[in-house]
MIKOL-28188 format. One record per residue (C-alpha): residue number from 1; residue in one letter; x negated, y negated, z negated. Coordinates in steps of 0.25 Angstrom, whole numbers, plus 5000, padded with zeros to 4 digits. Example, Ala and Ser with C-alpha at 12.3 -4.5 7.8 and 13.67 -1.06 7.14 Angstrom:
# MIKOL-28188
{pt 1 "a" {4951 5018 4969}}
{pt 2 "s" {4945 5004 4971}}
# end
This chain:
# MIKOL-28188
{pt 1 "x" {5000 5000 5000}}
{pt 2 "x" {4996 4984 5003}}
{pt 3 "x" {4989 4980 4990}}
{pt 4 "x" {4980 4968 4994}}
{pt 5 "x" {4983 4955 4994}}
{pt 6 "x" {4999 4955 4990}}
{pt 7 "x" {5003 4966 4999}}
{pt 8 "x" {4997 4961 5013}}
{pt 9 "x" {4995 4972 5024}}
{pt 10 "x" {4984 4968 5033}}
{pt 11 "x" {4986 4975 5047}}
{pt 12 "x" {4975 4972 5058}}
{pt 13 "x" {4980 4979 5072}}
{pt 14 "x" {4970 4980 5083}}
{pt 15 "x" {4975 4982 5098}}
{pt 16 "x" {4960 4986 5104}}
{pt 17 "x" {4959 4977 5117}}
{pt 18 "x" {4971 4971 5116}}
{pt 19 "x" {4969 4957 5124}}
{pt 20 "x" {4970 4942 5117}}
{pt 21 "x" {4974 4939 5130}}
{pt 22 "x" {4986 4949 5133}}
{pt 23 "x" {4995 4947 5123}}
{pt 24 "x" {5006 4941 5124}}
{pt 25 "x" {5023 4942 5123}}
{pt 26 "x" {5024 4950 5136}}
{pt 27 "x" {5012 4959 5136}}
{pt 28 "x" {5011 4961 5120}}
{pt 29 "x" {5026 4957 5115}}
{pt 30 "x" {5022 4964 5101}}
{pt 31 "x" {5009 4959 5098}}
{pt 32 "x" {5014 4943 5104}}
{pt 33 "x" {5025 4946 5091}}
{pt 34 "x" {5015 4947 5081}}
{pt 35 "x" {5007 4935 5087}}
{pt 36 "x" {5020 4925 5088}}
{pt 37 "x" {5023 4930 5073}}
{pt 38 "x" {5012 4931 5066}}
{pt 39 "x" {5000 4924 5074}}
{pt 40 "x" {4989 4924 5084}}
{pt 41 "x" {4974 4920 5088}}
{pt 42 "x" {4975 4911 5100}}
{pt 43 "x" {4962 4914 5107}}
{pt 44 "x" {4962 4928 5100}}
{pt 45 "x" {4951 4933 5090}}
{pt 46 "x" {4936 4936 5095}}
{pt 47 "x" {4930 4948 5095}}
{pt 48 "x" {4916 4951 5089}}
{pt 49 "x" {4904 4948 5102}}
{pt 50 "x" {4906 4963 5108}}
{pt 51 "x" {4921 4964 5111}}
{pt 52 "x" {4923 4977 5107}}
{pt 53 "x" {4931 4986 5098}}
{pt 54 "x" {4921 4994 5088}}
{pt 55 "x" {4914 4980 5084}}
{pt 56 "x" {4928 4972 5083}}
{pt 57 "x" {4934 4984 5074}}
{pt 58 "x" {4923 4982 5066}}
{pt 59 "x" {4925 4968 5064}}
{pt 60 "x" {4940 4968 5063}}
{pt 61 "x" {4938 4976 5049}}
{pt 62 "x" {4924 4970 5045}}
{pt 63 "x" {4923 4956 5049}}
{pt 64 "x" {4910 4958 5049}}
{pt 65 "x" {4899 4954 5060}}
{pt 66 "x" {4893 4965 5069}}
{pt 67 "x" {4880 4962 5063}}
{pt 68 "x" {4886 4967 5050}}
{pt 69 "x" {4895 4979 5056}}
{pt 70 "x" {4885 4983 5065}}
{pt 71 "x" {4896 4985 5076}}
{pt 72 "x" {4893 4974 5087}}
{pt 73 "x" {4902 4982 5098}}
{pt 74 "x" {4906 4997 5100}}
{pt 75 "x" {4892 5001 5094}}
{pt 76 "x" {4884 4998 5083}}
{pt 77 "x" {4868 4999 5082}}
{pt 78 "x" {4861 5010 5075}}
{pt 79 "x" {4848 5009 5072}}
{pt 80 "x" {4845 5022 5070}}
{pt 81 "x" {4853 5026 5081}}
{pt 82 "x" {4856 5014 5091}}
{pt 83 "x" {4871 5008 5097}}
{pt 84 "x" {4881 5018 5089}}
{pt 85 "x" {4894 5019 5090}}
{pt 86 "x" {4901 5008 5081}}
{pt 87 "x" {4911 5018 5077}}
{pt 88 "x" {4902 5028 5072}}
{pt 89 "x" {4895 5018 5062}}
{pt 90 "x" {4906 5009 5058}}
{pt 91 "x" {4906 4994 5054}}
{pt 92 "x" {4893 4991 5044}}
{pt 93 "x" {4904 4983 5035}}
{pt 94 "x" {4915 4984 5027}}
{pt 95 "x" {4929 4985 5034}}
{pt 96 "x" {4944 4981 5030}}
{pt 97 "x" {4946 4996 5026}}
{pt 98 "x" {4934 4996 5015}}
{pt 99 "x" {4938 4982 5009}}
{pt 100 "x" {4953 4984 5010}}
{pt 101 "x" {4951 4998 5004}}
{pt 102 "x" {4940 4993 4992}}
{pt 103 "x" {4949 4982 4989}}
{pt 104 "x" {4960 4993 4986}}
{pt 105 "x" {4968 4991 4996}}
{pt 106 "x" {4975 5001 5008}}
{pt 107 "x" {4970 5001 5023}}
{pt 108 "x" {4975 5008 5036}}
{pt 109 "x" {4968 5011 5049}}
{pt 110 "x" {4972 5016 5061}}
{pt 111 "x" {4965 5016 5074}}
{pt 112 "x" {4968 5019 5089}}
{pt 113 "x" {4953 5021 5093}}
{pt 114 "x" {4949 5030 5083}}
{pt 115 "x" {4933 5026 5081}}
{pt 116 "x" {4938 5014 5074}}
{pt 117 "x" {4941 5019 5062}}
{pt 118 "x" {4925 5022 5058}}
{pt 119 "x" {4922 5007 5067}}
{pt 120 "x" {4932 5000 5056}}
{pt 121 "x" {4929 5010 5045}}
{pt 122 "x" {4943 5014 5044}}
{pt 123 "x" {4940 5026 5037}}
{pt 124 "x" {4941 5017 5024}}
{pt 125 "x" {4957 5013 5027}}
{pt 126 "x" {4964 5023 5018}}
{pt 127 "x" {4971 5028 5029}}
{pt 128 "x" {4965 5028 5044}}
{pt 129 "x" {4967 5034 5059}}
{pt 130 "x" {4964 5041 5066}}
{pt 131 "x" {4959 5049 5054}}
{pt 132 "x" {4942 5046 5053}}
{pt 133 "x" {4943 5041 5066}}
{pt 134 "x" {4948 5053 5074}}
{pt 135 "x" {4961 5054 5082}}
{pt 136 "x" {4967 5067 5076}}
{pt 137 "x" {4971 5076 5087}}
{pt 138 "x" {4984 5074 5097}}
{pt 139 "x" {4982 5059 5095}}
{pt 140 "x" {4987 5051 5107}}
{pt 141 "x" {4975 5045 5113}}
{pt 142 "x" {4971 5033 5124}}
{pt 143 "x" {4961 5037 5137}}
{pt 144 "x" {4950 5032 5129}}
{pt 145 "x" {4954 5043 5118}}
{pt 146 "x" {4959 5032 5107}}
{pt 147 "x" {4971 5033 5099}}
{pt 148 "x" {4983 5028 5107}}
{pt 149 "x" {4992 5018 5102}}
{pt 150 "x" {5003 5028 5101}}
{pt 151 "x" {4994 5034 5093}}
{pt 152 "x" {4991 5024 5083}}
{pt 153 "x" {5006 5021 5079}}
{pt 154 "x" {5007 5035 5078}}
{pt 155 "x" {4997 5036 5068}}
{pt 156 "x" {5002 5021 5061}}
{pt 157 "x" {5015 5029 5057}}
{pt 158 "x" {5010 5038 5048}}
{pt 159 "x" {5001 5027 5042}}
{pt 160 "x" {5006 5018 5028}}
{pt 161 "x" {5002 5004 5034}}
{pt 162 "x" {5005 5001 5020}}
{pt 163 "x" {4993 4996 5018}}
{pt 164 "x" {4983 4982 5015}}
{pt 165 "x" {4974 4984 5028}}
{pt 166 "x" {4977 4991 5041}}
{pt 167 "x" {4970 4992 5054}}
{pt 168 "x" {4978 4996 5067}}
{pt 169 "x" {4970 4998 5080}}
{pt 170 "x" {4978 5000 5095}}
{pt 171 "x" {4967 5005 5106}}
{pt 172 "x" {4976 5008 5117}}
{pt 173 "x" {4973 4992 5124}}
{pt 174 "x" {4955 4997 5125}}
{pt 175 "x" {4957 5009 5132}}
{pt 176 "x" {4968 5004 5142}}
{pt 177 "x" {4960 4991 5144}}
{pt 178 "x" {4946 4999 5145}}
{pt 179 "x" {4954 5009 5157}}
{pt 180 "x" {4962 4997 5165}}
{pt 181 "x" {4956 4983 5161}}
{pt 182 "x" {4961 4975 5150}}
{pt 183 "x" {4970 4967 5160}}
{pt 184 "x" {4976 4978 5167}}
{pt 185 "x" {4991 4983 5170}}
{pt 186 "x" {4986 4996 5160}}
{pt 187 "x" {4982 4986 5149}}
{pt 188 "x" {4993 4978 5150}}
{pt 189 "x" {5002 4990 5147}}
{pt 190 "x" {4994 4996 5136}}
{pt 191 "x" {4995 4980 5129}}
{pt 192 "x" {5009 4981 5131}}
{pt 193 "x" {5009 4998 5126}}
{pt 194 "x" {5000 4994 5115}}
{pt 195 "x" {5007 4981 5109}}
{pt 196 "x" {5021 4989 5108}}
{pt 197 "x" {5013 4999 5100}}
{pt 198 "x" {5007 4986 5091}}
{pt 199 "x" {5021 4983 5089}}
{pt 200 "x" {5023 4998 5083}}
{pt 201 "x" {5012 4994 5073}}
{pt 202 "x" {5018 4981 5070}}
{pt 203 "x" {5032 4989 5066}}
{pt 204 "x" {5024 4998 5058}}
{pt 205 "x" {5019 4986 5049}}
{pt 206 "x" {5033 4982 5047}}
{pt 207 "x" {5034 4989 5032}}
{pt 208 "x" {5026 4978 5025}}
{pt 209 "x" {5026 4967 5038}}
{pt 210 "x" {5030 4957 5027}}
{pt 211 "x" {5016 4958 5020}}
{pt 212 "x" {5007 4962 5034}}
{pt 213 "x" {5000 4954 5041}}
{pt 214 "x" {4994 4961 5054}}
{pt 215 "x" {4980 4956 5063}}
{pt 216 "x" {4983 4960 5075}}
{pt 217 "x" {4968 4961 5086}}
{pt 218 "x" {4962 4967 5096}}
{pt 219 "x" {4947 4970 5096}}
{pt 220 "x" {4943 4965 5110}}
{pt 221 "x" {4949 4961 5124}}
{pt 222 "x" {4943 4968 5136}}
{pt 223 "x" {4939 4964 5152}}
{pt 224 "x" {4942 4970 5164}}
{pt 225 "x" {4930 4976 5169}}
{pt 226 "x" {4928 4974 5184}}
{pt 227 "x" {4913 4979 5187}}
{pt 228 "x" {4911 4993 5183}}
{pt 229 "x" {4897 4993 5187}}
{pt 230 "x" {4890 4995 5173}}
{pt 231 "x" {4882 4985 5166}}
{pt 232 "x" {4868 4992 5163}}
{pt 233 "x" {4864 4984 5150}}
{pt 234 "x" {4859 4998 5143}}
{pt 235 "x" {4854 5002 5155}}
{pt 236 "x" {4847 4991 5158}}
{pt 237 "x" {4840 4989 5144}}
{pt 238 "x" {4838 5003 5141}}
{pt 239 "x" {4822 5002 5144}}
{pt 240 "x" {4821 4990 5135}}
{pt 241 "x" {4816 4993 5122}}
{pt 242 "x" {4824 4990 5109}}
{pt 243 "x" {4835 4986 5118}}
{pt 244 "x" {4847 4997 5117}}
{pt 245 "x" {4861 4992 5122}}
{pt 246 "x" {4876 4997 5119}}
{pt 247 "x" {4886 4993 5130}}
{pt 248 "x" {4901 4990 5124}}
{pt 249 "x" {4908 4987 5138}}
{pt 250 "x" {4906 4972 5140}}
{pt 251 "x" {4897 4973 5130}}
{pt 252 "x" {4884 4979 5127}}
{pt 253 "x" {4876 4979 5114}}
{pt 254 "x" {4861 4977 5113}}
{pt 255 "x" {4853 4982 5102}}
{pt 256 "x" {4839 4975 5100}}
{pt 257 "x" {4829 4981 5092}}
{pt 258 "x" {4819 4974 5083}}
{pt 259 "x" {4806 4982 5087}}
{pt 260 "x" {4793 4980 5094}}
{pt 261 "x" {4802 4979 5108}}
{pt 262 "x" {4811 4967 5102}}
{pt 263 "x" {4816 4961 5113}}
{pt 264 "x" {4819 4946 5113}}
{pt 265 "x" {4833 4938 5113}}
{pt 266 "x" {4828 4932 5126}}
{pt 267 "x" {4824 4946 5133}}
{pt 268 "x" {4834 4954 5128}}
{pt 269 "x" {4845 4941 5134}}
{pt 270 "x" {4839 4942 5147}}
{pt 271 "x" {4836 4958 5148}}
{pt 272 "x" {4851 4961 5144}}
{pt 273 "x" {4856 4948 5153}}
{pt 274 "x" {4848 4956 5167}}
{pt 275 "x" {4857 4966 5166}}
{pt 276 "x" {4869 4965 5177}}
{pt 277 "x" {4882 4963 5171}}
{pt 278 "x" {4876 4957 5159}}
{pt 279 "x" {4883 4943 5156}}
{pt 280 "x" {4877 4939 5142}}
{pt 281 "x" {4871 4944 5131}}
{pt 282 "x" {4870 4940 5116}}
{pt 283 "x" {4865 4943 5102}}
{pt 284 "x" {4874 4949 5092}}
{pt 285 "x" {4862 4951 5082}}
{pt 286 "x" {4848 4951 5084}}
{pt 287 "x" {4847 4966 5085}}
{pt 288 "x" {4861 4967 5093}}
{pt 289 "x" {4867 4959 5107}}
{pt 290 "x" {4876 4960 5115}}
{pt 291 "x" {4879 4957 5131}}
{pt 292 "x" {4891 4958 5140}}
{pt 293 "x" {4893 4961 5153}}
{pt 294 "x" {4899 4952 5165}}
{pt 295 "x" {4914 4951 5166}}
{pt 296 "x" {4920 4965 5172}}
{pt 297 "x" {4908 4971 5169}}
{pt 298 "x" {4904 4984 5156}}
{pt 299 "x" {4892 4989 5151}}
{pt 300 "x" {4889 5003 5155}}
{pt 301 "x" {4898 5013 5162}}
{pt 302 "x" {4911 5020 5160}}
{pt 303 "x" {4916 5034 5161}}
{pt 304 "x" {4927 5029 5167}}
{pt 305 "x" {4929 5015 5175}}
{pt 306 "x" {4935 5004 5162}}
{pt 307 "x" {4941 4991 5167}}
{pt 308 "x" {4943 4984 5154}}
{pt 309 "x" {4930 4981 5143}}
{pt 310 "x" {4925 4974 5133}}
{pt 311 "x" {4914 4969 5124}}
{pt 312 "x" {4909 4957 5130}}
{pt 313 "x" {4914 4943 5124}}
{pt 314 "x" {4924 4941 5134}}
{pt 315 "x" {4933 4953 5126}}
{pt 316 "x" {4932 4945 5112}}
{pt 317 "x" {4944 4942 5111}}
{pt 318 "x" {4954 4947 5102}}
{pt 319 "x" {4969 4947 5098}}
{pt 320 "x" {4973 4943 5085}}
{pt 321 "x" {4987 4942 5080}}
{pt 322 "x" {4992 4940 5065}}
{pt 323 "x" {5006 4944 5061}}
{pt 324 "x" {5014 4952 5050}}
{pt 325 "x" {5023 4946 5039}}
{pt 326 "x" {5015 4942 5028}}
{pt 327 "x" {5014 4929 5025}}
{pt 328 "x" {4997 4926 5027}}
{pt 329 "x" {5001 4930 5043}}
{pt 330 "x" {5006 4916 5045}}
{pt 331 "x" {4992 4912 5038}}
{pt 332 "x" {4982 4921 5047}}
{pt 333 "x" {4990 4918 5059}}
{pt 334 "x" {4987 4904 5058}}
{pt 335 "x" {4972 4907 5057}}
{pt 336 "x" {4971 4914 5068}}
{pt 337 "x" {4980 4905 5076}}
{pt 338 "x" {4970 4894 5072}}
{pt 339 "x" {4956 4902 5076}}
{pt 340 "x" {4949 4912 5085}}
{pt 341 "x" {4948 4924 5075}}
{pt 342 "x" {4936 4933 5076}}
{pt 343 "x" {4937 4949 5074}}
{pt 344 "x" {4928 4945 5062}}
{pt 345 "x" {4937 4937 5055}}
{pt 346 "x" {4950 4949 5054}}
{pt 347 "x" {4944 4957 5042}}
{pt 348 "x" {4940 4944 5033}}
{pt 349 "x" {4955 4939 5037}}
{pt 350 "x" {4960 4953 5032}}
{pt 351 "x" {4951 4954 5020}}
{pt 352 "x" {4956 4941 5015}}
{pt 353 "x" {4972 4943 5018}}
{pt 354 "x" {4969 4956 5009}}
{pt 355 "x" {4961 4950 4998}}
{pt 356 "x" {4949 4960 5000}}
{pt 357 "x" {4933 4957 5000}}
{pt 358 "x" {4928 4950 5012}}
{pt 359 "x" {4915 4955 5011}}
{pt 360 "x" {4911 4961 5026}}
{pt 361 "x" {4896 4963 5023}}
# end
């Protein structure tokens, strides 16, 4: 049951993918709703640099930089090892289900792509799905093999969202976008297919909607890609000592190390910039950079032709809705309304609202 701060159920709902740009009262009738009555960012939020989903989960439960999470994009660095899965390591900070749970209070997750329960480190909420990250057998999946949106309602009803803190993830807009294009005739359908099953999750907050008040992003736009000649930036800076490069769609990450081959700011700028498709590079860290490609162009190649990506700053931006019938909505929706929220500011916004340690270190 809801014990923190007077009662207050915080619900964040992430619709991965799902375009700033694209909603509205025709397309997305149900999320438009919860914007009109509640609130919404003008310009959007902005994603972390690389505009992808592992990193911006992070963030949404940590508020904490990369350098401190060590999850700048879909990997993370290693030392012993090198670019890892982020996944497989998890976010180096504590997450809304660890202050939530140390603070005494209840915490819900439940996933659509399943790897993001050890990225947010959702194996802390008290109750989590898929169970430790893997989709029990007959669950309906997407082509990419994620949960489905069915599939996550499914799993909601047989949840108690009775609870301070809970986390609800839609997937299905990625892998569409990722197979047609982010601005296809496909897209558009799943938006409309995805934002009636948003609606089904907004009814299933109606016990309690007097004291709930519900964040609604995404994690990341995406871009049509139109050039599927690869951009070689591994490739190209594999001979290079030091050097060892992770590509995150319009994105790639570049590890520097400090050893008797250090390779200057300036050298590194000009050997990643040589490289064709390359458009610009910059530092995140000093061990750690990242470039991005030219418009309609991904790093490295694909089993299978993609026509939407992401990664590169042009797919920072993020949706961010505010709404639920508590009384602080009116408050947080006027903030937002007022600014251009970053992914880092949702979990200090949620700690607050609770009354939990901020502490992100």
């Amino acid at each position: 049951m809801t014990q923190l701060a007077g009662r207050l159920r915080v619900v964040i709902i992430v619709i991965d993918a799902m375009p700033h740009r694209h909603v509205s009262p025709s397309l997305t009738p149900m999320l438009w709703r919860q914007a009109r009555l509640g609130g919404r960012a003008p310009m959007g939020a902005m994603s972390l640099p690389v505009s992808v989903t592992y990193a911006n989960h992070a963030a949404f439960v940590t508020g904490a930089d990369p350098a401190i999470t060590g999850v700048h994009g879909n990997h993370t660095w290693i030392d012993e090892i090198g670019w890892a899965p982020a996944p497989k390591y998890g976010p180096r900070a504590p997450t809304l289900f660890d202050r939530v749970g140390d603070s005494g209070g209840t915490s819900v997750m439940v996933a659509g792509d399943q790897k993001l329960v050890a990225q947010m480190g959702g194996g802390r909420a008290d109750v989590h799905w898929p169970p430790e990250g893997r989709l029990p057998e007959g669950t309906d999946r997407c082509a990419f093999g994620y949960a489905s949106d069915v599939a996550v309602l499914s799993a909601l009803t047989d949840i108690d969202l009775d609870v301070d803190f809970a986390l609800v993830h839609l997937n299905e807009p990625d892998t569409t976008s990722h197979l047609h294009g982010p601005d296809s005739a496909e897209a558009f359908e799943q938006y409309r297919a995805t934002d009636t099953a948003y609606g089904e999750v907004i009814m299933q907050l109606a016990d309690g909607w007097d004291h709930t008040l519900v964040l609604t992003v995404s994690d990341h736009d995406q871009e049509t890609i139109t050039d599927f000649n690869p951009v070689e930036l591994a490739e190209a800076l594999s001979d290079v000592s030091g050097i060892e490069v992770a590509n995150d769609g319009t994105a790639a990450l570049i590890h520097r190390c400090a050893s008797d081959a250090y390779i200057d700011d300036e050298r590194l700028q000009a050997l990643i910039r040589a490289v064709d498709g390359v458009e610009a590079a910059t530092a995140l860290t000093p061990d750690v950079w990242m470039a991005w490609t030219e418009p309609g162009r991904a790093f490295g190649s694909t089993p299978i032709p993609i026509y939407g990506q992401h990664g590169s700053p042009r797919c920072r931006t993020q949706m961010a809705i505010v709404s639920g019938g508590d009384h602080r909505v009116a408050a947080v929706a006027r903030q937002i309304e007022q600014s251009h929220p970053s992914v880092l500011d949702w979990a200090p916004l949620i700690a607050g609202l609770l009354q939990i340690d901020g502490d992100t270190s």
